[in-house]
C-alpha positions in Angstrom: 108.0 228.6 -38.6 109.2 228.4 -41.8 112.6 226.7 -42.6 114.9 226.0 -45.0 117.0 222.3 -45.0 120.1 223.1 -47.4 122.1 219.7 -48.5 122.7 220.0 -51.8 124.3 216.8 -52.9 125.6 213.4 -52.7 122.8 210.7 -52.8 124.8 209.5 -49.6 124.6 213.0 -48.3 121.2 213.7 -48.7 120.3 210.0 -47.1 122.3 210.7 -44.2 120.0 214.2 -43.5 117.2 212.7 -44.1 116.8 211.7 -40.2 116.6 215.5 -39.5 113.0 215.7 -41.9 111.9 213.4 -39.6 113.3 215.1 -36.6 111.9 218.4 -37.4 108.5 216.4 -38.3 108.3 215.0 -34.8 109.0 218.1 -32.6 107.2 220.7 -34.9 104.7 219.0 -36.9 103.5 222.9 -37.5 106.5 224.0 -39.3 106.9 224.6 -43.1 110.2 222.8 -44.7 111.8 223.4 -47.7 114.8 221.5 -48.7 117.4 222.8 -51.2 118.9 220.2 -53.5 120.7 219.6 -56.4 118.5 218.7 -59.1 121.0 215.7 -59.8 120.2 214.4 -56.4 116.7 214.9 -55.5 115.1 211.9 -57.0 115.1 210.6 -53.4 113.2 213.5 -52.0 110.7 213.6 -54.8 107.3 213.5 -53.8 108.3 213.0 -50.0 105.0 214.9 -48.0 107.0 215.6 -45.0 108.6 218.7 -47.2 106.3 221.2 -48.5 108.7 222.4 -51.1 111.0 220.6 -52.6 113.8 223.2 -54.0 115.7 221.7 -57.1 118.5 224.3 -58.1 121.3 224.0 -60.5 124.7 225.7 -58.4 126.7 225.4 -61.5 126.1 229.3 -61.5 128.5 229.4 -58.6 131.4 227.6 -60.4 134.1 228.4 -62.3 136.1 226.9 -65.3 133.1 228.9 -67.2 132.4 231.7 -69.3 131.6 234.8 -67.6 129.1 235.7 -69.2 127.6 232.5 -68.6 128.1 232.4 -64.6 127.0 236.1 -64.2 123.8 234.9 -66.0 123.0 231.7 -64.8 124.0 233.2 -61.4 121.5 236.1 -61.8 119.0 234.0 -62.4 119.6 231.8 -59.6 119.6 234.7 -57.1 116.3 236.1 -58.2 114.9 232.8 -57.3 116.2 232.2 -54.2 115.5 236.2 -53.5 112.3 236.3 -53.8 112.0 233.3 -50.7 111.9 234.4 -46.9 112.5 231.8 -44.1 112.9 232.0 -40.3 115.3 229.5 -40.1 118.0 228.1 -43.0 120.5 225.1 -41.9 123.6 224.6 -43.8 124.4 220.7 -43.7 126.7 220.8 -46.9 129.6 223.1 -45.4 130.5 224.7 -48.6 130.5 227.7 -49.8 127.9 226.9 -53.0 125.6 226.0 -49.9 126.0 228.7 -47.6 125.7 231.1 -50.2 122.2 229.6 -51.2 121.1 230.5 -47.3 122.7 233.9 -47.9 120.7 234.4 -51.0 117.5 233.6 -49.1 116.1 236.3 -47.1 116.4 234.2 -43.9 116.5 235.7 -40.5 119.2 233.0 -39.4 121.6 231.0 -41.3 122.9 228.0 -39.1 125.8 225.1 -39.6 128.4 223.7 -38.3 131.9 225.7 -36.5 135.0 225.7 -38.5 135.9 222.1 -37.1 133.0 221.0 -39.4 133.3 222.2 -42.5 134.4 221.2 -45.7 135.2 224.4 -46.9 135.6 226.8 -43.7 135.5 229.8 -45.3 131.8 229.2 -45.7 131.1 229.6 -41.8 131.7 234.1 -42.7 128.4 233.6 -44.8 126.5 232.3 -41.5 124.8 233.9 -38.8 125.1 230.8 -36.2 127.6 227.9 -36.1 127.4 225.1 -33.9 130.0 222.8 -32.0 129.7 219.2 -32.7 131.4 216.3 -30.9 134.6 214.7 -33.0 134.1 211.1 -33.7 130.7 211.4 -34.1 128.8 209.9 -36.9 127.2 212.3 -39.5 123.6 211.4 -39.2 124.3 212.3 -35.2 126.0 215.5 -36.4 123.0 216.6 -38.3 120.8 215.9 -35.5 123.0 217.8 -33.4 122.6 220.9 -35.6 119.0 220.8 -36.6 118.3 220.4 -32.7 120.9 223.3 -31.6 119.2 225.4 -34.5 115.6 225.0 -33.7 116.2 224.4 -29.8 115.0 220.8 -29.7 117.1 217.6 -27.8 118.7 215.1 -30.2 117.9 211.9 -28.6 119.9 209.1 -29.2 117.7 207.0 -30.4 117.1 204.5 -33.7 117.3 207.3 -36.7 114.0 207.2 -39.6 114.7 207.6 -42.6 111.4 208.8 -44.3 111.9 208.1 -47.7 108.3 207.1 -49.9 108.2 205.1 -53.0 105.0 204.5 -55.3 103.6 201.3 -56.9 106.3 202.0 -59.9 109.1 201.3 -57.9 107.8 198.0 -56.1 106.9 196.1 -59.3 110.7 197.9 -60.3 111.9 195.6 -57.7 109.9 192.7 -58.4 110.4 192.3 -61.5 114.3 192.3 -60.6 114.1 190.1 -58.1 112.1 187.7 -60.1 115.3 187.5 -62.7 117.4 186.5 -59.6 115.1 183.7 -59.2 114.8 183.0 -55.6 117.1 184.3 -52.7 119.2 186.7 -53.6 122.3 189.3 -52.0 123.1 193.1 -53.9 126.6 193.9 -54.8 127.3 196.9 -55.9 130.8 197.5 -57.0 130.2 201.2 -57.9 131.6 204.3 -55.6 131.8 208.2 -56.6 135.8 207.8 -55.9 138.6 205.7 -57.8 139.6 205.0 -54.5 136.4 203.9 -53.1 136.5 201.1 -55.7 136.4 196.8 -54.2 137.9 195.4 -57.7 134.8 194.7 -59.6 136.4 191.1 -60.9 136.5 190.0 -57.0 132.1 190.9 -56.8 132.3 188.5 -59.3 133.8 185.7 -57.7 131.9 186.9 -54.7 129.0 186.0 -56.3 129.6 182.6 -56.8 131.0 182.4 -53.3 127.8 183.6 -51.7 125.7 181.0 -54.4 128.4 178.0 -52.9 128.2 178.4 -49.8 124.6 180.1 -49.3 122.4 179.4 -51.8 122.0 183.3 -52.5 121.9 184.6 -56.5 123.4 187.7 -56.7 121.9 190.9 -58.3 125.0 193.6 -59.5 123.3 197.2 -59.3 124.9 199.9 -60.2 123.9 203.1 -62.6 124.0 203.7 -66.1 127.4 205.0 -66.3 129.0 202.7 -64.3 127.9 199.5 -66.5 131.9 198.7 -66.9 131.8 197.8 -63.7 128.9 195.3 -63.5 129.9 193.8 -67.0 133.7 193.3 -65.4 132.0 191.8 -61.9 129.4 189.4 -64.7 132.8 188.5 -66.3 134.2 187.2 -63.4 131.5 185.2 -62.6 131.1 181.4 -63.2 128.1 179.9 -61.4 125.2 181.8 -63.6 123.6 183.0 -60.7 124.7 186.5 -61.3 122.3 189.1 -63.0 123.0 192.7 -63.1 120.6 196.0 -63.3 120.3 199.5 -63.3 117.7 200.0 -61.0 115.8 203.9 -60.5 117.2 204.8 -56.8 113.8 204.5 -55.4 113.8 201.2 -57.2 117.0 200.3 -55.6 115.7 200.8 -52.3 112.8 198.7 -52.5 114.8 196.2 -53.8 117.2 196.3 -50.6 113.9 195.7 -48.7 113.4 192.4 -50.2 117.5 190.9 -50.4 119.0 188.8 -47.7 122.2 191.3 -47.9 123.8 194.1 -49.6 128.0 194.2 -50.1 129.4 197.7 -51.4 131.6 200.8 -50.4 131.0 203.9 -49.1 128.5 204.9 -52.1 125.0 206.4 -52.2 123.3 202.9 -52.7 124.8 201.3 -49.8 123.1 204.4 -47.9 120.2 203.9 -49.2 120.0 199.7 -48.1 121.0 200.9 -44.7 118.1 203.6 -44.8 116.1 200.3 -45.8 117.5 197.9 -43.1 118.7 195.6 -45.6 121.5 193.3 -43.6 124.8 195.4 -44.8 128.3 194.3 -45.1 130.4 197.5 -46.1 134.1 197.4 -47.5 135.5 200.9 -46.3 139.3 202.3 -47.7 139.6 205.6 -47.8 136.8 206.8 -45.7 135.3 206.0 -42.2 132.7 203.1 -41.0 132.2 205.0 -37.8 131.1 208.3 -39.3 129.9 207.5 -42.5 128.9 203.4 -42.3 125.5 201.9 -40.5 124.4 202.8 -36.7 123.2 199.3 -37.3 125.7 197.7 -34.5 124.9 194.4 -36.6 126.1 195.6 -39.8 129.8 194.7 -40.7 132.6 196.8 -42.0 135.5 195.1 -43.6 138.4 197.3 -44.0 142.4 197.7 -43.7 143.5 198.2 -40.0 146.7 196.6 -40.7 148.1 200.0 -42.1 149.0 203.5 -41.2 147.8 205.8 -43.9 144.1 205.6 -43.5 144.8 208.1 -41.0 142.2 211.1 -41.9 143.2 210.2 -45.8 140.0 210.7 -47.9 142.3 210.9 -50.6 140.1 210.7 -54.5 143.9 209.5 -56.4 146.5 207.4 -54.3 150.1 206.2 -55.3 150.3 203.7 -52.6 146.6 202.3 -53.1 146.2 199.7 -50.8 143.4 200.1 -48.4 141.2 198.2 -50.8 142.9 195.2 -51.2 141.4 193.0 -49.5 140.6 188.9 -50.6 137.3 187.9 -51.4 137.1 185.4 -48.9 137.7 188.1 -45.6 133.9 189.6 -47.2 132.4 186.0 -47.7 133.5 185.5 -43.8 132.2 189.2 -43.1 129.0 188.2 -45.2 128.1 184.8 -42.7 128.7 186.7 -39.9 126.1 189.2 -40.5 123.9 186.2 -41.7 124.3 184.5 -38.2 123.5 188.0 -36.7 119.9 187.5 -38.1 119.1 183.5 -37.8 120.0 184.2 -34.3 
């Protein structure tokens, strides 16, 4: 059987679908995969041998706010490509229209995803063939599961979910080589997130640092990407003890590094994903978005967030006027960051 996985983006995203490679691997280790993804986030599936073809496309063709002449092209081209590719079986986990009109494109018998209920963008469910029901309150790695089991008539078990990702010799000595400037034990921060809203002020990682340093003996390493260097230079600022270093680390490089700290404090971004993918001990500091369908199925990991107000309430809101899910002190994290290191001395 030949199948096509589409999730086209975030880093997050793809991490939380990655269960269903390993899914598919384990009830039809026969089957031909092929995952669609934005080139911008496929470093994490590069060079992964559980997918046979790795499908790196460029959907800007199926935006606007550009020339036409320039879509119909750069759309042309894209549907040539995707054309000329038949599949049994393609599984919409994005629930846009961008991605169900790259299983449309294909010459695939079936195009599954999720019912109306599911979707970011419901209009998308007219360009599928099969939707499926999944439960409300569920978190997204079970939703996946859910779907890629309903579409290729295999039981999601509830059981621990892999997270097959595979890094090369590069990416260890990456690691090492960072962990080696921390200089012993050490905890990630990462004070990044793809939403303004998302955002734990970057000054308080820095007097987290020297918190954790007090009271732990852990250095702390600030990742976060190139264009997000405000952020760790704001969190170094803030800093006093000297036990703070900061790095831009290659994602695959970011998850080996995960493997190796004590703990990992961020939001509801695509690195703190990734250290959950890694089992690195995570402490997660949630505003805008849900722990229960987006954090860890790690019962040990911690969430810190703002149950104290009303407007959480399915918000998911990128801009805010009355922005204060995130306020939280930096000593309600330290507390969140000893319980989670009890969890594992016990």
């Amino acid at each position: 059987m030949k199948i096509l996985i589409i999730k086209l983006s975030s880093i997050g995203d793809v991490v939380h679908t990655l269960p269903v490679l390993a899914a598919i691997r384990k009830e039809m280790p026969d089957a031909s995969v092929t995952w669609a993804v934005e080139q911008s986030s496929a470093e994490i599936l590069r060079g992964n041998p559980l997918i046979d073809e790795l499908l790196e496309i460029d959907t800007r063709a199926l935006r606007g706010g550009r020339m036409i002449e320039e879509i119909l092209i750069d759309a042309g081209k894209l549907i040539g490509d995707l054309r000329k590719r038949e599949f049994d079986i393609a599984i919409d986990f994005q629930g846009l229209l961008k991605s169900a009109f790259v299983a449309k494109f294909t010459r695939s018998a079936r195009r599954f995803g999720f019912a109306k209920s599911g979707l970011r963008e419901p209009a998308s469910r007219f360009l599928l063939t099969d939707t499926v029901e999944t439960p409300p309150g569920f978190h997204v790695v079970r939703k996946n599961l859910i779907l890629a089991g309903s579409a290729l008539g295999f039981e999601s078990r509830d059981e621990k979910p892999e997270f097959p990702i595979f890094t090369e010799e590069i990416h260890q000595a990456e690691a090492g080589a960072m962990s080696e400037l921390a200089g012993g034990r050490f905890a990630i921060l990462n004070p990044a997130g793809g939403w303004p809203t998302k955002l734990w002020d970057a000054a308080k990682f820095g007097e987290l640092a020297d918190r954790l340093f007090e009271r732990f003996g852990l250095a702390s390493i600030v990742t976060t990407a190139p264009n997000e260097s405000e952020l760790a230079m704001k969190a170094a600022a803030n800093s006093r003890s000297g036990r703070l270093v900061t790095g831009e680390p290659t994602l695959k490089g970011f998850f080996e590094l995960a493997r190796r700290a004590e703990i990992y404090v961020g939001g509801d971004t695509g690195p703190t994903h990734l250290a959950i993918a890694a089992e690195c001990p995570v402490v997660g500091i949630f505003g805008p978005t849900e722990w229960w369908r987006n954090g860890s199925l790690n019962p040990s990991d911690i969430c810190v967030e703002r149950n104290d107000i009303g407007c959480r309430v399915d918000c998911h809101r990128r801009s805010c006027a009355n922005w204060i899910c995130m306020d939280i002190g930096v000593e309600t994290v330290l507390d969140a960051v000893a319980r989670r290191l009890e969890t594992i001395s016990r």
